[in-house]
C-alpha distance (Angstrom), angle and dihedral (degrees) to the residues before:
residue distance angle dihedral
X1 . . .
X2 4.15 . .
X3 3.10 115.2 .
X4 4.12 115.7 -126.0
X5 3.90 99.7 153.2
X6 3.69 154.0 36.0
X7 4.07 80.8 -111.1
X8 3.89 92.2 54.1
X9 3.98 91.5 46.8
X10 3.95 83.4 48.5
X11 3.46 101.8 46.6
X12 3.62 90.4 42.6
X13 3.83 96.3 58.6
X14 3.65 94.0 43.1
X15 3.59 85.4 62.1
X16 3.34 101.2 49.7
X17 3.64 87.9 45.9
X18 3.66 89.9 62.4
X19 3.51 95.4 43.1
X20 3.32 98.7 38.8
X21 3.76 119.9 126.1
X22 3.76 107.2 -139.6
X23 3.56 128.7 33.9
X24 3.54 88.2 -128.1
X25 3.83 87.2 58.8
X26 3.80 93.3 40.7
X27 3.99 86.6 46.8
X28 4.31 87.4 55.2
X29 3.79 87.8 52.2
X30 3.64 104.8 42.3
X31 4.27 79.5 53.9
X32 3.40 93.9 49.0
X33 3.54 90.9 49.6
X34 3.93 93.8 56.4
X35 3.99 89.9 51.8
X36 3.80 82.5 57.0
X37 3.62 101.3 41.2
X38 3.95 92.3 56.7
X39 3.63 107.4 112.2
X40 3.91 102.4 17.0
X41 3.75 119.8 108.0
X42 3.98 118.3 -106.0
X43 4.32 82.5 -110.4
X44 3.86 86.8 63.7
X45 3.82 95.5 37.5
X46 3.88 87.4 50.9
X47 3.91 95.7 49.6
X48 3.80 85.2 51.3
X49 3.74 93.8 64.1
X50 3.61 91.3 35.0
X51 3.52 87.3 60.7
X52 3.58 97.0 35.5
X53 4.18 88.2 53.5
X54 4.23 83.6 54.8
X55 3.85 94.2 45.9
X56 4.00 97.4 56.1
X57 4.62 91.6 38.3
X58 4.12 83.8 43.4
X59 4.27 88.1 55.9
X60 3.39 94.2 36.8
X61 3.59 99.4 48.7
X62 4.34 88.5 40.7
X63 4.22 99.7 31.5
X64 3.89 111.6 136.0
């Protein structure tokens, strides 16, 4: 995934927070994804773990 926005970043680190291994590791995403979510609207936060939610059932459903 590249990264061109402050709604990539998020979406990105809500994903990995989900599929994160650890909770330590899922703890280190969830607070990167506050530092990112500072200054976005609850819309765009929202469509960031909507599409976060649809990245992790799309590879499940499609993993090799």
């Amino acid at each position: 995934m590249e990264i061109n926005s402050k709604e990539d970043a998020l979406t990105l680190a809500l994903k990995l927070a989900i599929t994160a291994a650890t909770e330590e590791q899922a703890s280190e995403c969830i607070q990167y994804a506050e530092m990112i979510a500072q200054g976005m609207t609850a819309k765009q936060v929202n469509m960031c773990k909507m599409a976060a939610e649809c990245m992790v059932e799309y590879e499940a459903k499609h993993a090799a």
